[in-house]
C-alpha positions in Angstrom: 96.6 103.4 114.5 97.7 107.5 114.1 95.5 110.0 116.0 96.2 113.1 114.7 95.0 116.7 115.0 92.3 117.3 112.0 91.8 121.5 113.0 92.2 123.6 115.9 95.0 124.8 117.7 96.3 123.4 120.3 95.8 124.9 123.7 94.3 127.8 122.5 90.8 129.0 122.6 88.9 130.9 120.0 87.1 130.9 117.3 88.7 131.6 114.6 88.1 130.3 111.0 91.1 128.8 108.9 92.8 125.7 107.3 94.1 123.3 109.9 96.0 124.6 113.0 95.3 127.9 112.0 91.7 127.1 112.7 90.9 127.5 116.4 87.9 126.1 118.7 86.1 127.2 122.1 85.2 123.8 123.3 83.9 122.0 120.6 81.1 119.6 122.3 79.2 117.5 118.9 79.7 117.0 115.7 78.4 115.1 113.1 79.8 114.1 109.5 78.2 114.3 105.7 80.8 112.8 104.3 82.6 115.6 103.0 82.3 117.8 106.3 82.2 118.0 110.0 79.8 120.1 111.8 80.9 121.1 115.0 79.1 122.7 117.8 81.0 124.9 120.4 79.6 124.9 123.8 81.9 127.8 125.3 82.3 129.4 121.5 78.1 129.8 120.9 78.9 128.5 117.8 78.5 125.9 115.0 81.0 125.4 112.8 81.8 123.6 109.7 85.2 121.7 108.9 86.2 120.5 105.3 87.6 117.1 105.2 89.6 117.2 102.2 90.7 120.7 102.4 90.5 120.9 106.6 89.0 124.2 106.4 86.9 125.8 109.3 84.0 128.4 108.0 81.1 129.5 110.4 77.9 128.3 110.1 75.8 130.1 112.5 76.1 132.3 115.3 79.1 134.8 116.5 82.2 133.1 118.2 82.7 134.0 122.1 78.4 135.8 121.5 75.6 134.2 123.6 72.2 134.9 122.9 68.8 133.7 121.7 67.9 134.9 118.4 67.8 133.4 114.9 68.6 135.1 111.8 71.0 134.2 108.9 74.2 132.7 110.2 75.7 135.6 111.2 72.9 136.8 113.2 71.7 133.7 115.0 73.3 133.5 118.0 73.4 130.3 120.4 74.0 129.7 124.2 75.9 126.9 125.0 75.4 124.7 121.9 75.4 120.9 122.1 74.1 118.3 120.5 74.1 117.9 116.8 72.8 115.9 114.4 71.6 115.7 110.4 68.7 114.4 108.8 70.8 114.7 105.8 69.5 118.3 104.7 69.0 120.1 107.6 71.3 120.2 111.0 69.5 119.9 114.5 71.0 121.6 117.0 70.6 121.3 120.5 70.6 124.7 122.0 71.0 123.8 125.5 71.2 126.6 128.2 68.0 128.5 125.8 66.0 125.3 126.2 66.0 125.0 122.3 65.8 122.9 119.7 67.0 124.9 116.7 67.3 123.6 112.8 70.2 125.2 110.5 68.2 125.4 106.9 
C-alpha cells in the first residue's frame, strides 16, 4: 500500500484553490465523498471545500478562507466558524458549524 498526497501543500496553510499541490488547506477536519468528489471542511480555514478526484482540483464551496462569521448567503457569502463535521444525504451537504452552535445545509 502507497499513501500519497491527493491536494494540499505541504506544510503550508491557506486556502487557496488549485490542481493538486498547488491547492492549499487550513486544517482540513471532515470530509465526505460522492464518488467523483471530496468535500472538505476546514476548521481553522472557515471553509468547505470541494476536491475533484479525477482531475484533483480544489474550488470553494462556501464561505471565505481565513473569514469567521455567522451568516448564510451564496457560497461566497456564507461564512462559517470553525467547521466540522460533514456529511451528505446525497443531494444536500450537512455541515456541522461547531463554534456557532449550527447545523447548516449547503443546497
Amino acid at each position: 500500500e502507497i499513501v500519497s498526497t491527493v491536494t494540499g501543500t505541504p506544510q503550508v496553510a491557506g486556502g487557496n484553490d488549485g490542481i493538486g499541490t498547488s491547492a492549499s488547506f487550513n486544517d482540513p477536519y471532515s470530509l465526505t465523498a460522492d464518488g467523483h468528489s471530496l468535500c472538505v471542511t476546514e476548521w481553522n480555514g472557515h471553509a468547505v471545500r470541494r476536491v475533484e478526484l479525477r482531475t484533483r482540483q480544489v474550488t470553494r464551496l462556501a464561505g471565505e478562507p481565513g473569514v469567521s462569521g455567522d451568516s448564510d448567503g451564496l457560497f461566497d457569502q456564507a461564512r462559517f466558524q470553525q467547521p466540522r463535521g460533514l456529511t451528505t444525504n446525497g443531494t444536500y451537504l450537512i455541515i456541522s458549524d461547531t463554534s456557532n452552535h449550527k447545523i447548516r445545509i449547503l443546497e
